[in-house]
mmCIF file of the N, C-alpha and C atoms, coordinates in Angstrom:
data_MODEL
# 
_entry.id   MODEL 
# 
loop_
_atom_site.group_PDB 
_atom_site.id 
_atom_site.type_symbol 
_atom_site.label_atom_id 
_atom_site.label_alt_id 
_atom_site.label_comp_id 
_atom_site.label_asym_id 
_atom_site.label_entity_id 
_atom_site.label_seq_id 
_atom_site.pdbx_PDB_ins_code 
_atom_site.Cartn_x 
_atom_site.Cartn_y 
_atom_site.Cartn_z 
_atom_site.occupancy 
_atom_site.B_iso_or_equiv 
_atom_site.pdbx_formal_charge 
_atom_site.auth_seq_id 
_atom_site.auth_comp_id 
_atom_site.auth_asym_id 
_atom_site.auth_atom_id 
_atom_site.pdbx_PDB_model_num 
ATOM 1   N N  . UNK A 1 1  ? 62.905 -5.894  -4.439  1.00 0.00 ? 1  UNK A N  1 
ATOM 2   C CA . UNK A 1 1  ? 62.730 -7.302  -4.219  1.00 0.00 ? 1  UNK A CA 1 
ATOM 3   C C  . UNK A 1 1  ? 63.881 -7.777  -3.347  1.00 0.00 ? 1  UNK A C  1 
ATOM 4   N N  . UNK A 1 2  ? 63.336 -8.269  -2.048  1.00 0.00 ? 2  UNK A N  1 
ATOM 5   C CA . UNK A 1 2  ? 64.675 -8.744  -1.425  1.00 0.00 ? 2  UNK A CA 1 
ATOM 6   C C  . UNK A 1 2  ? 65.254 -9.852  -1.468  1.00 0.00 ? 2  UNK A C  1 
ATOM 7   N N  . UNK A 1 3  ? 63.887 -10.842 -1.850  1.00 0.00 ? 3  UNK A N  1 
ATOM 8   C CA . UNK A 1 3  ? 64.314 -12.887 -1.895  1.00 0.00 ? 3  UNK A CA 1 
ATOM 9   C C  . UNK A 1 3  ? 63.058 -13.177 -2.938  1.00 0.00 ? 3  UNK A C  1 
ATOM 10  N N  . UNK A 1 4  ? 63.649 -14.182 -3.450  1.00 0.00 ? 4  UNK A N  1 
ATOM 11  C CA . UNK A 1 4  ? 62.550 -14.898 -4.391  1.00 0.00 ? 4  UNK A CA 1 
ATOM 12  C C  . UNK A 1 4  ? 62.941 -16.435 -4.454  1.00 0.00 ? 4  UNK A C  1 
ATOM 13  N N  . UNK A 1 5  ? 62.027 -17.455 -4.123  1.00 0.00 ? 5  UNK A N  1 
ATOM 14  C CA . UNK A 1 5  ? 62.092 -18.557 -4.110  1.00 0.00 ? 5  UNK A CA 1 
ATOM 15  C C  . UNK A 1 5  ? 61.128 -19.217 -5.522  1.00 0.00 ? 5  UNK A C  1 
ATOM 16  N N  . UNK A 1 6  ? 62.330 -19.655 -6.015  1.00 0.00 ? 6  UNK A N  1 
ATOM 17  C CA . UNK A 1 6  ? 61.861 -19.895 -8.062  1.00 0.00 ? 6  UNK A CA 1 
ATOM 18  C C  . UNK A 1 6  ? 62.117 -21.713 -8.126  1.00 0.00 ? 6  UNK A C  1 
ATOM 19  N N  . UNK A 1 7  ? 60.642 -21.994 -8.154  1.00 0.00 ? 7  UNK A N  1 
ATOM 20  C CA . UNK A 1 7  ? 60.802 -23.641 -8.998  1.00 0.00 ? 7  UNK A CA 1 
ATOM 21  C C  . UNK A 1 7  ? 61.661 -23.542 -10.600 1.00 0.00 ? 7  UNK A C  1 
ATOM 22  N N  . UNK A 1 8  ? 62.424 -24.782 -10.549 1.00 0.00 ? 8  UNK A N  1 
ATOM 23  C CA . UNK A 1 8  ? 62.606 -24.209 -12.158 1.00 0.00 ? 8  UNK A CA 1 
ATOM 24  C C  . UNK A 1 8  ? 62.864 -25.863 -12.637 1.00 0.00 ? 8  UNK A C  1 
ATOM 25  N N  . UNK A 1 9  ? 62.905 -26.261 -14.077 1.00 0.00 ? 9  UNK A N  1 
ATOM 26  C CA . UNK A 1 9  ? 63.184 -27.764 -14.360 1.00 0.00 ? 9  UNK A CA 1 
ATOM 27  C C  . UNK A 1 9  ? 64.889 -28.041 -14.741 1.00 0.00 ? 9  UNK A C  1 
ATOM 28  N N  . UNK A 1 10 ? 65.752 -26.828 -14.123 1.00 0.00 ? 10 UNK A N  1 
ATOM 29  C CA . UNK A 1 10 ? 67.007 -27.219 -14.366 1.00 0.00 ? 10 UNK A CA 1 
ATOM 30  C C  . UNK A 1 10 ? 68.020 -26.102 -13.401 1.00 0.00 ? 10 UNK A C  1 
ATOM 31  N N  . UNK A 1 11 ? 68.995 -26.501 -13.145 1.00 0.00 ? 11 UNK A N  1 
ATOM 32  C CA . UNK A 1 11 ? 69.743 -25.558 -12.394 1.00 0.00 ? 11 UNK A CA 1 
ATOM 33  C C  . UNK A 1 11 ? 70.365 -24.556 -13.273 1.00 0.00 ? 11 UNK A C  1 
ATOM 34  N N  . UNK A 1 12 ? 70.384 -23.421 -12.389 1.00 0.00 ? 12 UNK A N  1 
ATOM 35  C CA . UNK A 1 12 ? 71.074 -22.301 -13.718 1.00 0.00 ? 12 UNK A CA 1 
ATOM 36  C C  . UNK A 1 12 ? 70.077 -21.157 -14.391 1.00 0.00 ? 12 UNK A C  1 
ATOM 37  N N  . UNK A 1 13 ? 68.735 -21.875 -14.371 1.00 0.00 ? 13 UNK A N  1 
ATOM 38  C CA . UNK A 1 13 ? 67.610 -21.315 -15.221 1.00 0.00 ? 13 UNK A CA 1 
ATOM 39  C C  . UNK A 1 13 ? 66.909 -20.115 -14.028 1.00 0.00 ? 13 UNK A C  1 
ATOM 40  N N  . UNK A 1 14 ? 67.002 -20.117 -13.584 1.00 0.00 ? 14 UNK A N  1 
ATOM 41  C CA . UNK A 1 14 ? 66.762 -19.072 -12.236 1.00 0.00 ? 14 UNK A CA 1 
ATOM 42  C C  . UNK A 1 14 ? 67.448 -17.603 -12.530 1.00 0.00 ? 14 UNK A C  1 
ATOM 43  N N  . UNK A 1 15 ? 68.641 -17.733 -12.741 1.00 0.00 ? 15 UNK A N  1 
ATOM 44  C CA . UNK A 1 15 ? 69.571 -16.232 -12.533 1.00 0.00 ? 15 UNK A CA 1 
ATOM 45  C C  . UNK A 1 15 ? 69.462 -15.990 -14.327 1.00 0.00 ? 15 UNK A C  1 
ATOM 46  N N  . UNK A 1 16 ? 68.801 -16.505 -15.007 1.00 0.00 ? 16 UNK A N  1 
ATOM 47  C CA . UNK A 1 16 ? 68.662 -16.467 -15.960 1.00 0.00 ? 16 UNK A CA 1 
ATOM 48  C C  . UNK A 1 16 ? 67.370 -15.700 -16.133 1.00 0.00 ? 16 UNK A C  1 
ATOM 49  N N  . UNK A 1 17 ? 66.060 -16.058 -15.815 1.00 0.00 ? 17 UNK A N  1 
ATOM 50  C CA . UNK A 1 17 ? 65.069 -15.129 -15.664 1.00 0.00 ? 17 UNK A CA 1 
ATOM 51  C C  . UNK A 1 17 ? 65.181 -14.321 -14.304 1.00 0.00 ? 17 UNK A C  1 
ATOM 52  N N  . UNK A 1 18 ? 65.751 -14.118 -13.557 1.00 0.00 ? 18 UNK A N  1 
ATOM 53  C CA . UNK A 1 18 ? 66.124 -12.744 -12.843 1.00 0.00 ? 18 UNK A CA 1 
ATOM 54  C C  . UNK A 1 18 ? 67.029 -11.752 -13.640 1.00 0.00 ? 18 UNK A C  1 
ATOM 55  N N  . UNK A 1 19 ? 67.513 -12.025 -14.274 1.00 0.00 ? 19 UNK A N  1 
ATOM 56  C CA . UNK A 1 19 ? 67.813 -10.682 -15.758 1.00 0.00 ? 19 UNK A CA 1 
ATOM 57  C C  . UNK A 1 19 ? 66.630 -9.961  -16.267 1.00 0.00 ? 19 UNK A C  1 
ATOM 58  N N  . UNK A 1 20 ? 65.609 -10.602 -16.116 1.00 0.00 ? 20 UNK A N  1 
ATOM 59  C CA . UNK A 1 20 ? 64.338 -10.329 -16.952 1.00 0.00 ? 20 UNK A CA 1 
ATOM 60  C C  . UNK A 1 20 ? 64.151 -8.974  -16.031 1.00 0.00 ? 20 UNK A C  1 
ATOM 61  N N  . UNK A 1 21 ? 64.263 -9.302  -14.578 1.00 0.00 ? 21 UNK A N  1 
ATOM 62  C CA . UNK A 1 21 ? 63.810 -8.383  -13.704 1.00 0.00 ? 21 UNK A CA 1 
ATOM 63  C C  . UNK A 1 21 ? 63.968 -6.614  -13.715 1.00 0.00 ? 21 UNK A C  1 
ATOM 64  N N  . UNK A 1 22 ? 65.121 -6.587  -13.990 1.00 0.00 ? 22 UNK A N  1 
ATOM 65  C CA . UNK A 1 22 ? 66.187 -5.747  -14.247 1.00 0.00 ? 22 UNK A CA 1 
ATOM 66  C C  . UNK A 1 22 ? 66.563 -5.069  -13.164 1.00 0.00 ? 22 UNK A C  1 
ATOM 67  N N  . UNK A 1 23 ? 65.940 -5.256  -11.525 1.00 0.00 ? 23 UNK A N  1 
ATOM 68  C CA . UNK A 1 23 ? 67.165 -4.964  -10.430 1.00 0.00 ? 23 UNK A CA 1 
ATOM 69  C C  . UNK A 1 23 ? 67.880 -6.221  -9.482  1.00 0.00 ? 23 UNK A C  1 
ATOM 70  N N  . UNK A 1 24 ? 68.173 -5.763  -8.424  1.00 0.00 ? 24 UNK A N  1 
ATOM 71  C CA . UNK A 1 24 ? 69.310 -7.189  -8.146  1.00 0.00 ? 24 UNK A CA 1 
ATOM 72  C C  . UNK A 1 24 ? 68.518 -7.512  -7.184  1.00 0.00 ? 24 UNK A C  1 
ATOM 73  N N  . UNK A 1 25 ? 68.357 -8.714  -6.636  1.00 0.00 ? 25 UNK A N  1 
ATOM 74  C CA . UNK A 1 25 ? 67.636 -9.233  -5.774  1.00 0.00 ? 25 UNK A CA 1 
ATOM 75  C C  . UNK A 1 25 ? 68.670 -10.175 -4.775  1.00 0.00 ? 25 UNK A C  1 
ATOM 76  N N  . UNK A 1 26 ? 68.486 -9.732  -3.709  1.00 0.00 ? 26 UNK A N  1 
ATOM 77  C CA . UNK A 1 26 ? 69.657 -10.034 -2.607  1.00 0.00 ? 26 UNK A CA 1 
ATOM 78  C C  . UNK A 1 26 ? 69.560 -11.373 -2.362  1.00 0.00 ? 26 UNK A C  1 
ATOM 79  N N  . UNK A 1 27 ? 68.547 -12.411 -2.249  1.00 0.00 ? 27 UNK A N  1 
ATOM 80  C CA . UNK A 1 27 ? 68.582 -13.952 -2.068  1.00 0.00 ? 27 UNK A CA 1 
ATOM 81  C C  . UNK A 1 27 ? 67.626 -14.224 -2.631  1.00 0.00 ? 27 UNK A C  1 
ATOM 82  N N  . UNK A 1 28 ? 68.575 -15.570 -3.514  1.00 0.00 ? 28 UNK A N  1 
ATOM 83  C CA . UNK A 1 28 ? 67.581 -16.427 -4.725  1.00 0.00 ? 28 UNK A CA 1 
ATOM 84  C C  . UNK A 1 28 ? 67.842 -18.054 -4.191  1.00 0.00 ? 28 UNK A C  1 
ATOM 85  N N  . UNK A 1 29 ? 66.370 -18.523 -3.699  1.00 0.00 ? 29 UNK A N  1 
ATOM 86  C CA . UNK A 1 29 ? 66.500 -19.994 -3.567  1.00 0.00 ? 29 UNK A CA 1 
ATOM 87  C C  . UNK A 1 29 ? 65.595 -20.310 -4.702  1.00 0.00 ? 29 UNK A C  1 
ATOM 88  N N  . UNK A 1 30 ? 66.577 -21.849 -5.467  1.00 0.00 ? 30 UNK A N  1 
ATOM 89  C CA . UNK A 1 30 ? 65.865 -22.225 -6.263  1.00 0.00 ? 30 UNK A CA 1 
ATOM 90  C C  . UNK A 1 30 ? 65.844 -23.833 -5.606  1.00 0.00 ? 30 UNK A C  1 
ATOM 91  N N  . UNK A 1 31 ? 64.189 -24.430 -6.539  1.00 0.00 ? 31 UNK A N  1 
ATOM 92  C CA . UNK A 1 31 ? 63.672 -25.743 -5.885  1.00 0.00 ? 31 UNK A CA 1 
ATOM 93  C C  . UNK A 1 31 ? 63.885 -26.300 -7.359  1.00 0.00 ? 31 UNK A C  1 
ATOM 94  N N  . UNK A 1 32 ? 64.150 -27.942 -7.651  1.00 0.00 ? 32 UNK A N  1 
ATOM 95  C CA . UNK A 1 32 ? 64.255 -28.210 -8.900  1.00 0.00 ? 32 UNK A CA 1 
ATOM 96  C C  . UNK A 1 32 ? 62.983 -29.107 -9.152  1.00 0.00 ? 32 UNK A C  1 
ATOM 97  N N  . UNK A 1 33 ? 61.950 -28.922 -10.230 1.00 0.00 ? 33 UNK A N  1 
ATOM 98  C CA . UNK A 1 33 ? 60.762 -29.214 -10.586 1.00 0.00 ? 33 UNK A CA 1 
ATOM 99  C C  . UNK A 1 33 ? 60.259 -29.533 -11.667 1.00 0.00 ? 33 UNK A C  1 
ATOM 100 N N  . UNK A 1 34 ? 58.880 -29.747 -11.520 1.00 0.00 ? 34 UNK A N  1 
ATOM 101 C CA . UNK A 1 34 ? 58.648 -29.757 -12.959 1.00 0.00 ? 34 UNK A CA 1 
ATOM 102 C C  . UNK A 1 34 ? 57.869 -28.562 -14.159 1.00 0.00 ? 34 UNK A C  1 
ATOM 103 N N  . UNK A 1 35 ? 57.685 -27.436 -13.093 1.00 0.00 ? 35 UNK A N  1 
ATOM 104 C CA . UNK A 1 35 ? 57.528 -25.983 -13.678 1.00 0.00 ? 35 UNK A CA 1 
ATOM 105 C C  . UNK A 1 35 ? 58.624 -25.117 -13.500 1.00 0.00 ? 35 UNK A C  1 
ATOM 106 N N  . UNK A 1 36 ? 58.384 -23.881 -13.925 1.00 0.00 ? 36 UNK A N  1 
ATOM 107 C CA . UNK A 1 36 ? 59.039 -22.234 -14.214 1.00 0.00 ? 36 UNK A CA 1 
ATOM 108 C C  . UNK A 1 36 ? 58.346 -21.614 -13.113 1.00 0.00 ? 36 UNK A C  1 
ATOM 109 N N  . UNK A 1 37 ? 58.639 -21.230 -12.092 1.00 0.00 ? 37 UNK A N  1 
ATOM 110 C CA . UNK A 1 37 ? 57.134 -20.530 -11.816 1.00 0.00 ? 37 UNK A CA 1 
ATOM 111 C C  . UNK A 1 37 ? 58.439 -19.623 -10.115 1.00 0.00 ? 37 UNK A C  1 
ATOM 112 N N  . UNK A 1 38 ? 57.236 -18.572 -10.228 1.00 0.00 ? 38 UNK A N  1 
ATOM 113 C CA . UNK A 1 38 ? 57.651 -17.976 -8.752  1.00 0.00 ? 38 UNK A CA 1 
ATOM 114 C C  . UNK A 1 38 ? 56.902 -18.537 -7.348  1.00 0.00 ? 38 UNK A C  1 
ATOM 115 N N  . UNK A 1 39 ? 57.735 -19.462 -6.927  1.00 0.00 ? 39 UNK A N  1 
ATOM 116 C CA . UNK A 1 39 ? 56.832 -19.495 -5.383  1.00 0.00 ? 39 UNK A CA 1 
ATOM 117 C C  . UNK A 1 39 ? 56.379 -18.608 -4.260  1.00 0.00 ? 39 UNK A C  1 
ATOM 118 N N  . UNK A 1 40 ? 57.498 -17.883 -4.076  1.00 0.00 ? 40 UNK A N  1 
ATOM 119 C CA . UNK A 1 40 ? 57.428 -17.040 -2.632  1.00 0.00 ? 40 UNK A CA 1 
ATOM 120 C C  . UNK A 1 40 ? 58.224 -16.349 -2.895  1.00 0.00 ? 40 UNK A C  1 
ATOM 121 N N  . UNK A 1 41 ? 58.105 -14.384 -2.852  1.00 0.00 ? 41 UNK A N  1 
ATOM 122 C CA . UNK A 1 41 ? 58.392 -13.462 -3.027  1.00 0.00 ? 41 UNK A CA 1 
ATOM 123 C C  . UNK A 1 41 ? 58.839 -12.414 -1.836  1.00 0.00 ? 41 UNK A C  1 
ATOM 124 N N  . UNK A 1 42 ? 59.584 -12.168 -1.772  1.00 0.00 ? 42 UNK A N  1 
ATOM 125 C CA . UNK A 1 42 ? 59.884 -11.115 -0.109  1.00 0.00 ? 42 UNK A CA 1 
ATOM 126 C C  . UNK A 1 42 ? 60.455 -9.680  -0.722  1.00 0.00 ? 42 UNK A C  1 
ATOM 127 N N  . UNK A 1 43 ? 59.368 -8.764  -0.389  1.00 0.00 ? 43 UNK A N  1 
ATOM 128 C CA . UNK A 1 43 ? 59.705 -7.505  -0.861  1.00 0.00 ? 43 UNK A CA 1 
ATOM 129 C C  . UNK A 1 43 ? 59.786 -6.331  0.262   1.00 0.00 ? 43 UNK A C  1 
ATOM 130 N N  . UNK A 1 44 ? 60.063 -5.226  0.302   1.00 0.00 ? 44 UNK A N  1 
ATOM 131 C CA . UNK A 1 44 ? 60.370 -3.770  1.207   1.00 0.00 ? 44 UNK A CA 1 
ATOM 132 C C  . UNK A 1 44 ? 59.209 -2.938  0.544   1.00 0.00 ? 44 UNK A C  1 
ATOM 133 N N  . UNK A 1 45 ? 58.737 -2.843  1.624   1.00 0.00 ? 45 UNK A N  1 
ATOM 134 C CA . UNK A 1 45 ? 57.180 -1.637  1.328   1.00 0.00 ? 45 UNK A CA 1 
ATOM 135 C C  . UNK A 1 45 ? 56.242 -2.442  0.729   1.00 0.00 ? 45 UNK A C  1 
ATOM 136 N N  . UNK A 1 46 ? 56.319 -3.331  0.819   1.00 0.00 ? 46 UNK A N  1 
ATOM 137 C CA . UNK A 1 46 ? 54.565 -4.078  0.222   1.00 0.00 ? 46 UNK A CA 1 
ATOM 138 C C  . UNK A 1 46 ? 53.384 -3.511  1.261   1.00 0.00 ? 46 UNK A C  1 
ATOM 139 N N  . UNK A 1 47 ? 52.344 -3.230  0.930   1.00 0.00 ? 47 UNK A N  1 
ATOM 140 C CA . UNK A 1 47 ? 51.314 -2.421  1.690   1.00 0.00 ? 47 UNK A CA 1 
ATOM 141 C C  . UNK A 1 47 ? 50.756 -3.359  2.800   1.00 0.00 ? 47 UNK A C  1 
ATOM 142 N N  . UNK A 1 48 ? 50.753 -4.856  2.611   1.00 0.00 ? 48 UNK A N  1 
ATOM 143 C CA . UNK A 1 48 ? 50.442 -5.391  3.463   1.00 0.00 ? 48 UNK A CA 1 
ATOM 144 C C  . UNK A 1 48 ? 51.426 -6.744  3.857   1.00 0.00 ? 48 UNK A C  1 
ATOM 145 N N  . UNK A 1 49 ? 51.747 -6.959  5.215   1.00 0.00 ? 49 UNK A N  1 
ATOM 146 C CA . UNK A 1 49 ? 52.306 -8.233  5.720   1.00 0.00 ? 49 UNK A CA 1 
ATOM 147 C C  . UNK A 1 49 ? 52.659 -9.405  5.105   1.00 0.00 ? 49 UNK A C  1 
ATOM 148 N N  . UNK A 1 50 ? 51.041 -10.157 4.488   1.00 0.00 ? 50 UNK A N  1 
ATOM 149 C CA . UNK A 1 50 ? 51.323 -11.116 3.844   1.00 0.00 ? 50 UNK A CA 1 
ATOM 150 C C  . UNK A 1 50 ? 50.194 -11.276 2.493   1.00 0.00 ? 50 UNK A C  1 
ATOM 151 N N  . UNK A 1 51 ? 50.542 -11.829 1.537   1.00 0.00 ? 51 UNK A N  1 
ATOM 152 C CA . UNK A 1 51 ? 49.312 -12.317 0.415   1.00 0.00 ? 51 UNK A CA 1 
ATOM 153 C C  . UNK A 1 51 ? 49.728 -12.912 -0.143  1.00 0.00 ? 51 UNK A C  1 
ATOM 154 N N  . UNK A 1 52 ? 48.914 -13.572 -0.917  1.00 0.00 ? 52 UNK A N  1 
ATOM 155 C CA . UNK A 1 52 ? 49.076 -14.691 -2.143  1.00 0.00 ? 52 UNK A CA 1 
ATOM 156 C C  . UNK A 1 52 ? 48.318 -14.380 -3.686  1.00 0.00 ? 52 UNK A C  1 
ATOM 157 N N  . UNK A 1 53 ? 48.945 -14.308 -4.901  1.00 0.00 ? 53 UNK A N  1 
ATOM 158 C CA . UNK A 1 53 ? 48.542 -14.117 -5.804  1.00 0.00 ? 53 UNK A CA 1 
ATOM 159 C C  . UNK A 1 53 ? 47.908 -15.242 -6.272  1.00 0.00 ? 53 UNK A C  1 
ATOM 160 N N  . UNK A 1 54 ? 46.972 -14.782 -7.350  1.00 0.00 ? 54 UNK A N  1 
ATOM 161 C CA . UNK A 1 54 ? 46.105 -16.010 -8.085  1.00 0.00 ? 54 UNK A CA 1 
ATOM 162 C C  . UNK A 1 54 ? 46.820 -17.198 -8.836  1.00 0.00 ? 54 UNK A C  1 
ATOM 163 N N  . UNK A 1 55 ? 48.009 -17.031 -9.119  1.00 0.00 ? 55 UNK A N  1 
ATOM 164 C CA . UNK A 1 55 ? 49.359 -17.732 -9.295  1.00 0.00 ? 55 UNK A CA 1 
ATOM 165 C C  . UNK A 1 55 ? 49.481 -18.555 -8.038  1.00 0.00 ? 55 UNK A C  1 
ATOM 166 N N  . UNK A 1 56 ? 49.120 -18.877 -6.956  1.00 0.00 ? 56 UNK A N  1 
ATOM 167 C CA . UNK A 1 56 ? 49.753 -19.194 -5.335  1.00 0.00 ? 56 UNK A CA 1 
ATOM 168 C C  . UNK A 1 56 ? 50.932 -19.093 -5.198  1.00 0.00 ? 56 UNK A C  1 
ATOM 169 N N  . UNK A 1 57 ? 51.390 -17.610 -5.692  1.00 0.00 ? 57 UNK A N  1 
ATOM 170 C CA . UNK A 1 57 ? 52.928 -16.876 -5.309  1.00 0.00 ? 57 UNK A CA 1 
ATOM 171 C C  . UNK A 1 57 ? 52.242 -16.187 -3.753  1.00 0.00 ? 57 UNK A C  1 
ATOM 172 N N  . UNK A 1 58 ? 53.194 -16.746 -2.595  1.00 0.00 ? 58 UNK A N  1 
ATOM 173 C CA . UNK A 1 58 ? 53.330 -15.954 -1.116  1.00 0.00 ? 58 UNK A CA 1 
ATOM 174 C C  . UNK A 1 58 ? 53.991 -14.908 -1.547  1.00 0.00 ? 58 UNK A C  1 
ATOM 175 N N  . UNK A 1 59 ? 53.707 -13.739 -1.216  1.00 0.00 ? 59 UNK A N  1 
ATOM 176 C CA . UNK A 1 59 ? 54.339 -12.219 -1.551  1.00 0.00 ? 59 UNK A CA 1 
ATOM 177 C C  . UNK A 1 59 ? 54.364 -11.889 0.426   1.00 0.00 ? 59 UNK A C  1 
ATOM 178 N N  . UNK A 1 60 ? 55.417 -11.862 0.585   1.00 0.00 ? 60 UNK A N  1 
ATOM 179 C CA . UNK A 1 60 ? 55.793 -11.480 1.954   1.00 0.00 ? 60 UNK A CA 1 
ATOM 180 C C  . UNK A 1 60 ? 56.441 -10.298 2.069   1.00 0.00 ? 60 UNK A C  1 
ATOM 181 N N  . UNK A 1 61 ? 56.053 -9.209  3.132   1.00 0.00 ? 61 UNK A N  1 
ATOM 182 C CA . UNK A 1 61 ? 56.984 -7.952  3.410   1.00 0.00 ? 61 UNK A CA 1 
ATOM 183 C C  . UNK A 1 61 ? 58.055 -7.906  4.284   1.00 0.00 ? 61 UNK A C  1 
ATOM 184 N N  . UNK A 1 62 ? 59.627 -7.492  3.232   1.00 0.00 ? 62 UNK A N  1 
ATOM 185 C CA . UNK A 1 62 ? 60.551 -8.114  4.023   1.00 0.00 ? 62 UNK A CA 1 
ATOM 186 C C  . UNK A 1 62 ? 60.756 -7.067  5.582   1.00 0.00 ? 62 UNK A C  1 
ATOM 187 N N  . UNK A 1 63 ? 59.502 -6.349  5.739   1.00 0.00 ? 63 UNK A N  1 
ATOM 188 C CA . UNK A 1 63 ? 59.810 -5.182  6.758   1.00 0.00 ? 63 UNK A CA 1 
ATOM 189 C C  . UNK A 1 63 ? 58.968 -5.968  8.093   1.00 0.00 ? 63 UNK A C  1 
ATOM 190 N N  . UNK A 1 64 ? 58.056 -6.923  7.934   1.00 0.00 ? 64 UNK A N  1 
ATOM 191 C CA . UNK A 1 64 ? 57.614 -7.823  8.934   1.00 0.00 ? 64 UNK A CA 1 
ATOM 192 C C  . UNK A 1 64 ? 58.518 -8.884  9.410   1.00 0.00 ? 64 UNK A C  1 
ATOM 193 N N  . UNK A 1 65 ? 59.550 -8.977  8.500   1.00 0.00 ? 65 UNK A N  1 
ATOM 194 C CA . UNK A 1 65 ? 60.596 -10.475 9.097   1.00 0.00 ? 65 UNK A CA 1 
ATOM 195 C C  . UNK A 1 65 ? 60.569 -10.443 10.233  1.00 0.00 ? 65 UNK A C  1 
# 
């Protein structure tokens, strides 16, 4: 996982569920809201360019940047 952009309803609560993850993820933007949720995901080797989960998480391949 290279970036993850995380709504969350408080600051702080972000690097808090990236523990959950259990590897390190090189850039974390967080938006402050009124959900928990993953917006937009940037990963190495995803099979394809771009998609969106049934969640409307953007899953982007960080090898197209």
């Amino acid at each position: 996982m290279e970036e993850i952009t995380m709504e969350t309803k408080k600051e702080g609560l972000a690097e808090d569920i990236l523990y959950l993850f259990s590897k390190p993820v090189k850039q974390l933007h967080t938006i402050i809201g009124n959900t928990v949720t993953i917006r937009e995901a940037i990963m190495n080797n995803f099979p394809v360019k771009q998609a969106e989960d049934p969640n409307g998480v953007k899953i982007l391949n960080g090898g197209f940047q």
